[in-house]
VOBADO-155456 format. One record per residue (C-alpha): x, y, z; residue number from 1. Coordinates in Angstrom, 1 decimal. Layout:
<margus>
MARGU    east   north      up    k
MARGU       X       Y       Z  NUM
...
</margus>
This chain:
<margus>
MARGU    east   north      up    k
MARGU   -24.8     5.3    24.1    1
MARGU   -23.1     3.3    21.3    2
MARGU   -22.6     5.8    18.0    3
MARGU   -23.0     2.6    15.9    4
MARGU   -26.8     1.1    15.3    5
MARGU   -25.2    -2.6    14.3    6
MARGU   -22.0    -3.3    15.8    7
MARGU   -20.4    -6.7    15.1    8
MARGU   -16.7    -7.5    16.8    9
MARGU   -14.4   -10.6    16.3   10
MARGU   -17.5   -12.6    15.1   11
MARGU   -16.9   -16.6    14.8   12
MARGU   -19.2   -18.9    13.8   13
MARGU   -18.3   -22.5    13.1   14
MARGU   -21.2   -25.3    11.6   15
MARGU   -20.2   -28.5    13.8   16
MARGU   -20.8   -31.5    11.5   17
MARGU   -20.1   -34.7    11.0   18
MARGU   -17.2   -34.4     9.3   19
MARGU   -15.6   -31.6    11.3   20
MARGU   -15.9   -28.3    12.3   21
MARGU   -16.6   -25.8     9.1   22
MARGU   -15.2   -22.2    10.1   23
MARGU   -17.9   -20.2     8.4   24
MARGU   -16.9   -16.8     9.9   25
MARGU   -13.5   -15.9    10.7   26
MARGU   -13.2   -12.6    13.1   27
MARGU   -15.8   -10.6    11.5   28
MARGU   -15.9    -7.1    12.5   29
MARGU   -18.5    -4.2    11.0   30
MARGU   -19.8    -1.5    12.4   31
MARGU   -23.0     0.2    11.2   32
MARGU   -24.4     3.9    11.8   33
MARGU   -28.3     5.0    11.6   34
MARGU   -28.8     6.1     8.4   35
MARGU   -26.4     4.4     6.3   36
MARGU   -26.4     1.8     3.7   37
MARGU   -23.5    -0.4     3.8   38
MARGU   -22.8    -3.4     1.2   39
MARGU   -20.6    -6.5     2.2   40
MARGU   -20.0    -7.8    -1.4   41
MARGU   -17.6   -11.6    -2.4   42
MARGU   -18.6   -14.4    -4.2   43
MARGU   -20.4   -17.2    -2.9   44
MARGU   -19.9   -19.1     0.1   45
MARGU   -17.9   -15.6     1.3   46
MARGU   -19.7   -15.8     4.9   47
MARGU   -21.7   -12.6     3.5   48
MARGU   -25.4   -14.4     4.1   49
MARGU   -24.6   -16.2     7.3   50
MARGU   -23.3   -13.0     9.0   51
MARGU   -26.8   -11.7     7.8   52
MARGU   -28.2   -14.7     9.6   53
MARGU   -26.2   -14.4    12.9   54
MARGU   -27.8   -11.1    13.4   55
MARGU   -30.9   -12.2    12.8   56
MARGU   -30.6   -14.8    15.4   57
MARGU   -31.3   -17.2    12.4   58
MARGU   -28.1   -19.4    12.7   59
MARGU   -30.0   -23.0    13.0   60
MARGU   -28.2   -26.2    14.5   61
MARGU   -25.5   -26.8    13.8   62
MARGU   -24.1   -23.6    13.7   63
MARGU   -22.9   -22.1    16.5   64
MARGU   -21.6   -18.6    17.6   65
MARGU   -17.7   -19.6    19.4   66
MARGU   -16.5   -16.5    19.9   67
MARGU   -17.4   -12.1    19.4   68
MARGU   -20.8   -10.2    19.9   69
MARGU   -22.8    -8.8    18.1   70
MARGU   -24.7    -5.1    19.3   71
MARGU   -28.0    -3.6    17.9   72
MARGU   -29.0    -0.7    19.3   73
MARGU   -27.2    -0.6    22.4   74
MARGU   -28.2    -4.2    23.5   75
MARGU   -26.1    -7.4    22.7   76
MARGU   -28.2    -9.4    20.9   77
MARGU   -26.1   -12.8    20.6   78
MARGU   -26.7   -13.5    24.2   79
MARGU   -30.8   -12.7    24.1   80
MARGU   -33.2   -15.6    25.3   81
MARGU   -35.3   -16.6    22.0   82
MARGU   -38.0   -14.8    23.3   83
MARGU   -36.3   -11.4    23.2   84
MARGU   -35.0   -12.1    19.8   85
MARGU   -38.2   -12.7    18.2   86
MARGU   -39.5    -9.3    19.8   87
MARGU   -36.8    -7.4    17.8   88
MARGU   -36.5   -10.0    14.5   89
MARGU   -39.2    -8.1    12.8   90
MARGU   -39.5    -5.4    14.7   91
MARGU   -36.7    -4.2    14.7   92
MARGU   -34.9    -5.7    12.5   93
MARGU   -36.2    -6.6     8.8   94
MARGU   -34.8    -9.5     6.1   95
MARGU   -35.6    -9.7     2.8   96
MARGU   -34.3   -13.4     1.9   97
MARGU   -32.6   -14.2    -1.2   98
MARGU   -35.7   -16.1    -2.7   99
MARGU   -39.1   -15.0    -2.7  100
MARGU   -40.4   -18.6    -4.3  101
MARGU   -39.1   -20.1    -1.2  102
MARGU   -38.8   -17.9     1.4  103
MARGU   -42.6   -17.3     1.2  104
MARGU   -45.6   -19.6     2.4  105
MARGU   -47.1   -21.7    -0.9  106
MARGU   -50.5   -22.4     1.0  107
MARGU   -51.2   -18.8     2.5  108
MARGU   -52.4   -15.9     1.2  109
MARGU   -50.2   -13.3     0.7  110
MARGU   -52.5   -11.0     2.9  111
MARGU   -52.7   -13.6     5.5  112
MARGU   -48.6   -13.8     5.3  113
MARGU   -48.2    -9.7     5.4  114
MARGU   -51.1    -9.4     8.5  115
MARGU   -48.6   -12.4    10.5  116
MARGU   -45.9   -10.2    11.0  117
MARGU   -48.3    -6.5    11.6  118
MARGU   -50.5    -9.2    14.5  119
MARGU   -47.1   -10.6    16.2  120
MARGU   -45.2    -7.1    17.0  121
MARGU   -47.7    -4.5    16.8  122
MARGU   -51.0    -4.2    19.1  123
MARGU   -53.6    -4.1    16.3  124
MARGU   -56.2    -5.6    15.8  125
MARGU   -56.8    -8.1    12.6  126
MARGU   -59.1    -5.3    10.8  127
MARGU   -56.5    -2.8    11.2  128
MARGU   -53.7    -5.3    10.4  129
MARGU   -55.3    -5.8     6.8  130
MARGU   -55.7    -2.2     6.4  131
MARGU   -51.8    -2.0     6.8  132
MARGU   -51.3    -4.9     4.8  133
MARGU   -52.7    -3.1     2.1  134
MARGU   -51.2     0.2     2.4  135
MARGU   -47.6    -1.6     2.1  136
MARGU   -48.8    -3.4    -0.9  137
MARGU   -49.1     0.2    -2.2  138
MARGU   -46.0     1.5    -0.9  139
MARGU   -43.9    -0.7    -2.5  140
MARGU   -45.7    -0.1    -6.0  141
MARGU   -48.1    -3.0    -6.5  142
MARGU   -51.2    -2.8    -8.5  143
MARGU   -55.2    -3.8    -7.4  144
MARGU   -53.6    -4.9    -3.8  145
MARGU   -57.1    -5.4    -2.5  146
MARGU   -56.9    -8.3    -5.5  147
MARGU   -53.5    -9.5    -3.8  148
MARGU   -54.2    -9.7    -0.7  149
MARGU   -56.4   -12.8    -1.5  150
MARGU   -53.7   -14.5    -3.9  151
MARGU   -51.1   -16.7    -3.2  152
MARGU   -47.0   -16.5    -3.9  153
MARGU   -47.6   -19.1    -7.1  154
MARGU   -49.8   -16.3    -8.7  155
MARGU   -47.8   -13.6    -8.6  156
MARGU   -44.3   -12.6   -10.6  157
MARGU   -40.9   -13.0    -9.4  158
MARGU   -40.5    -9.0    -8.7  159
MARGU   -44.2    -8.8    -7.4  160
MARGU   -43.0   -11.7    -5.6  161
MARGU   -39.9    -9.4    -4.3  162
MARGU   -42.1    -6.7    -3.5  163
MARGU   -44.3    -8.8    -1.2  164
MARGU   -40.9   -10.1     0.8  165
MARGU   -40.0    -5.7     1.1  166
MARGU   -43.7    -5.5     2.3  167
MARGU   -43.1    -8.2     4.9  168
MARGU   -39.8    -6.8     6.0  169
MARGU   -41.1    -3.1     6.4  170
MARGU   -44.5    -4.5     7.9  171
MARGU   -43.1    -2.7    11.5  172
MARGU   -41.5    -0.3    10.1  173
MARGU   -37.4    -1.5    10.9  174
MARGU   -34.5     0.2    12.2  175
MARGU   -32.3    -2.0    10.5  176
MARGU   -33.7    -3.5     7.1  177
MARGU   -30.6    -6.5     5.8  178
MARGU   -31.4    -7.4     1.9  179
MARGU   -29.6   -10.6     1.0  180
MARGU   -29.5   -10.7    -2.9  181
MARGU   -32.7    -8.4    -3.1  182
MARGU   -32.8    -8.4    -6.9  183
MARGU   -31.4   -12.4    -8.2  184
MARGU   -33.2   -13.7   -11.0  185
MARGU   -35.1   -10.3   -11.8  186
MARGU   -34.5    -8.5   -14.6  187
MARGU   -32.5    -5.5   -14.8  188
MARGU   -35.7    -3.0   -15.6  189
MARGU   -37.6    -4.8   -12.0  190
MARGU   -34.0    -4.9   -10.9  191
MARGU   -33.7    -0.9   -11.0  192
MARGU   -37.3    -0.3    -9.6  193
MARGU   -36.8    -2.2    -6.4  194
MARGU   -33.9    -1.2    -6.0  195
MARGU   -35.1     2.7    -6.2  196
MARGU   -38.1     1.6    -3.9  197
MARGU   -35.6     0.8    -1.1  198
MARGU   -34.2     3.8    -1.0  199
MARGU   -36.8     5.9    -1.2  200
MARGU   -38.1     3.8     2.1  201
MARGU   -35.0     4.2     3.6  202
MARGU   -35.8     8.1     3.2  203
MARGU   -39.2     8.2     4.2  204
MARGU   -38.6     5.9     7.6  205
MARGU   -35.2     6.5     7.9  206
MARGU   -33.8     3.3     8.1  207
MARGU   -30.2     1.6     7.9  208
MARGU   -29.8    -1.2     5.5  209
MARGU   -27.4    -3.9     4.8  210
MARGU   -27.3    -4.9     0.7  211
MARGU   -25.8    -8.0     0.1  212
MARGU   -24.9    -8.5    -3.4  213
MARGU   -22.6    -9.9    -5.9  214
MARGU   -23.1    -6.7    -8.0  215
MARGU   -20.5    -4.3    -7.8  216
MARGU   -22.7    -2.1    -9.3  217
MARGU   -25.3    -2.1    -7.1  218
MARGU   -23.3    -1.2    -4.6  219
MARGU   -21.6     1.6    -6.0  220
MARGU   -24.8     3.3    -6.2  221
MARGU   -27.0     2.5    -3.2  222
MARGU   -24.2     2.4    -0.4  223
MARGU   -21.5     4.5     1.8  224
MARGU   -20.0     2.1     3.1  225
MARGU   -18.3    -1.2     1.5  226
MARGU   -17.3    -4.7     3.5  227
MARGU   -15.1    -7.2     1.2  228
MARGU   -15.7   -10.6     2.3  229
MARGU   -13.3   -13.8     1.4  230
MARGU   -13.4   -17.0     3.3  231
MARGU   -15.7   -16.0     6.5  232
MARGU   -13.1   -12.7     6.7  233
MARGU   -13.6    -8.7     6.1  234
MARGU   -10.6    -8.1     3.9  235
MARGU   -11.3    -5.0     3.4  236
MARGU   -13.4    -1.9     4.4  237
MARGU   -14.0     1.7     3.4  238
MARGU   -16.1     4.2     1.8  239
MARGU   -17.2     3.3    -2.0  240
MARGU   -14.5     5.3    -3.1  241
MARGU   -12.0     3.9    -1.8  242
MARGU   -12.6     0.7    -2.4  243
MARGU   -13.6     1.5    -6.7  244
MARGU   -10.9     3.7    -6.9  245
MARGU    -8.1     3.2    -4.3  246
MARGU    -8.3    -0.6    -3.6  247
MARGU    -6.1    -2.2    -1.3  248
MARGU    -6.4    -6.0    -1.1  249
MARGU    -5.5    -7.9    -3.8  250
MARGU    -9.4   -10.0    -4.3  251
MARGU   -10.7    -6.7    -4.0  252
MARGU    -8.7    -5.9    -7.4  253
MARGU    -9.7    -8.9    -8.9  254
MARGU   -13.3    -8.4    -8.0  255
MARGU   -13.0    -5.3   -10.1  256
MARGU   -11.1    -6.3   -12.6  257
MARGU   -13.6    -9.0   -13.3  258
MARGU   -16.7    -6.5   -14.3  259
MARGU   -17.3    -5.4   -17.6  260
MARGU   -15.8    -1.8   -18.9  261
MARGU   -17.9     0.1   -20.2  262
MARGU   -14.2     1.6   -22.1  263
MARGU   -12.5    -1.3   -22.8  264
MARGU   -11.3    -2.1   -26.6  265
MARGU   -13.3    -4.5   -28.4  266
MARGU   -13.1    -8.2   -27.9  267
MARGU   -11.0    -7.4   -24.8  268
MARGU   -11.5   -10.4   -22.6  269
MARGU   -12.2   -10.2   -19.0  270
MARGU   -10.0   -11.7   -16.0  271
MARGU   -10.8   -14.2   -14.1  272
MARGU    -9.6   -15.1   -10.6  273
MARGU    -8.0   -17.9   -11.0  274
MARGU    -8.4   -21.2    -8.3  275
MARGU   -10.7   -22.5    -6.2  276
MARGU   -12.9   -20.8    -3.2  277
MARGU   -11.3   -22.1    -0.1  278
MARGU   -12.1   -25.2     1.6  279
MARGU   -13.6   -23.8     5.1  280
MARGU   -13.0   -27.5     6.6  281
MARGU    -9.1   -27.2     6.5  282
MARGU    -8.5   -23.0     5.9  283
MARGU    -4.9   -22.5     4.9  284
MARGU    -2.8   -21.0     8.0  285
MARGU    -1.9   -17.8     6.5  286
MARGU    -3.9   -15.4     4.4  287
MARGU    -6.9   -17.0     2.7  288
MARGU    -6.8   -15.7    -0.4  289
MARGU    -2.4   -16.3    -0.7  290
MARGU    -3.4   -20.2    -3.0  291
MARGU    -5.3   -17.6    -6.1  292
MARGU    -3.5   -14.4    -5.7  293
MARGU    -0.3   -13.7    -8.1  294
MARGU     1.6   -11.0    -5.7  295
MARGU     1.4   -13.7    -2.6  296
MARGU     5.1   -13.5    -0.9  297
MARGU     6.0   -16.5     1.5  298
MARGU     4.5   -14.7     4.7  299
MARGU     1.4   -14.6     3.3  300
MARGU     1.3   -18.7     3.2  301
MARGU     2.4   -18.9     6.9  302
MARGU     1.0   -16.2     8.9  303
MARGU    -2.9   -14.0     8.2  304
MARGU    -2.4   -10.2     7.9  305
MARGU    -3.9    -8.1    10.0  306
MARGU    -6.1    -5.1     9.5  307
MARGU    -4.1    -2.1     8.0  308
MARGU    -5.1     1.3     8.1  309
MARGU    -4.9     2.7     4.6  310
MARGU    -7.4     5.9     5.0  311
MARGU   -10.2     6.9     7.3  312
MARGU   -11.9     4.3     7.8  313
MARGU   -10.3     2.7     5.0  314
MARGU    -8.6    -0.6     5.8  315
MARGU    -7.4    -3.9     4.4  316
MARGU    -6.0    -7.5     5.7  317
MARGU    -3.0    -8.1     3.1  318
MARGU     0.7    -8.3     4.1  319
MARGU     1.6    -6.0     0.6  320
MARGU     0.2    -2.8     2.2  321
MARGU     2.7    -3.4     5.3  322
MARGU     5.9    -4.0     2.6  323
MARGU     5.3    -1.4     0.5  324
MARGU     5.0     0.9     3.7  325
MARGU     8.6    -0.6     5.0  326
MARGU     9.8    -0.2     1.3  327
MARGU     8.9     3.5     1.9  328
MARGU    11.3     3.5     5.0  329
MARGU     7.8     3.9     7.1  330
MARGU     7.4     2.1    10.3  331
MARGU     5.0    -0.9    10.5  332
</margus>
């Protein structure tokens, strides 16, 4: 048996459209054990959501798995009849989508919407459904949820609305729970409580999750394990201290460079990374990021880095690690 609960390898997945095949993820590779909280962290358009989607079996037309696998539990779930898939999406496995507003029914109740999920994968009856229904409305800290039950998603607030889309996602109680942007758009006070909810549920059930996030900061306090995406690639990988305090990649530097110090000297502007994301129609032959980053040597144009051990189970994708290592006299 597999020591790893999510196991993803050489993952690509290409959109097919009209105007020519968009290379969304680019030999993705991440690795998950029971119990931990990893965070895959880059800025938008990164592949970080639609790797969330492929192991949700949520890739819609035209996308389309070319090449990799992806394991959950011992079983390889990319190659699973729909069927099978929507046993474990749920069951299993648990999403909370980026936006409540939309990712939840406008003309059902929110009772009707939590009872859904508890009726598909579990044997109980619609009475007993309910009764669970409102015992995760408490658990994840809302008020009067007899009163909720019969409301819908328009009546409620954004992080009531957030809580609802946890509710949903723990309704079967998950091995794996993936939050994509759990806390966009809330404030930072709902911001900390929901984030403090899920891990206290990860205790209580123990769960794995996968945060997906733009905030470094969330990350450095919720997860073990970090995954730097850039352009449908894991750049780099390791535990949250290496990547805060020993980073390896150049966009991981930048990505840190680019949060606020809480030292820094007054009026002391932060850096930007310069350029443009990359244009996943026509990627560049050689290391993604090379067109925005200021050490890129001429290899870094031409050819894409492999993954360099730097640590245990600390590694990163640029050709600089490998030169500084044969400027040591090392062998690479």
């Amino acid at each position: 048996m597999s020591e790893y609960l999510l196991s993803i390898k050489n993952l690509r997945l290409s959109f097919f459209t009209n105007v020519g095949e968009v290379k969304a993820l680019n030999d993705v590779s991440i690795n998950l054990k029971k119990g931990q909280v990893l965070g895959i962290v880059g800025e938008s358009g990164s592949g970080k959501s639609v790797t969330a989607y492929s192991v949700m079996g949520l890739t819609a037309h035209p996308g389309k798995i070319v090449a990799g696998s992806i394991e959950f539990d011992g079983k390889l779930i990319n190659e699973m009849p729909e069927k099978a898939m929507r046993d474990l999406r749920g069951n299993d496995i648990g999403m909370i989508f980026q936006d409540p507003m939309t990712s939840l029914n406008p003309v059902y109740t929110i009772g009707n919407q939590i009872c859904e999920s508890i009726l598909l994968h579990t044997g109980k009856n619609r009475k007993q459904a309910r009764q669970r229904a409102v015992e995760l409305l408490e658990l994840v800290g809302i008020n009067e949820p007899q009163k909720r039950m019969k409301q819908y998603p328009h009546e409620l607030s954004g992080g009531m609305r957030q809580r609802v889309m946890i509710a949903i996602a723990l309704a079967c109680e998950p091995k794996l729970l993936i939050a994509d942007e759990p806390t966009t758009a809330l404030d930072v006070t709902i911001q900390a409580q929901i984030l403090e909810l899920m891990m206290e549920l990860k205790e209580k059930i123990d769960m794995s999750i996968i945060m997906i996030t733009h905030d470094l900061g969330i990350v450095a306090n919720m997860c073990s394990k970090i995954a730097v995406m850039y352009a449908g690639k894991v750049v780099e990988y390791g535990n949250v201290d290496d990547i805060f305090y020993e980073p390896r990649h150049e966009y991981t530097k930048g990505l840190l460079k680019s949060i606020p110090n809480l030292y820094s000297q007054d009026h002391e502007k932060l850096l930007a990374i310069e350029g443009t994301p990359v244009d996943m129609l026509h990627p560049p032959k050689g290391c993604p990021f090379a067109p925005r980053c200021e050490a890129a040597m001429k290899i870094c144009l031409d050819q894409m880095p492999d993954h360099y051990p730097v640590g245990q189970e600390h590694y990163s994708a640029c050709w600089l690690i490998q030169k500084e290592e044969f400027d040591r006299g090392g062998i690479v």
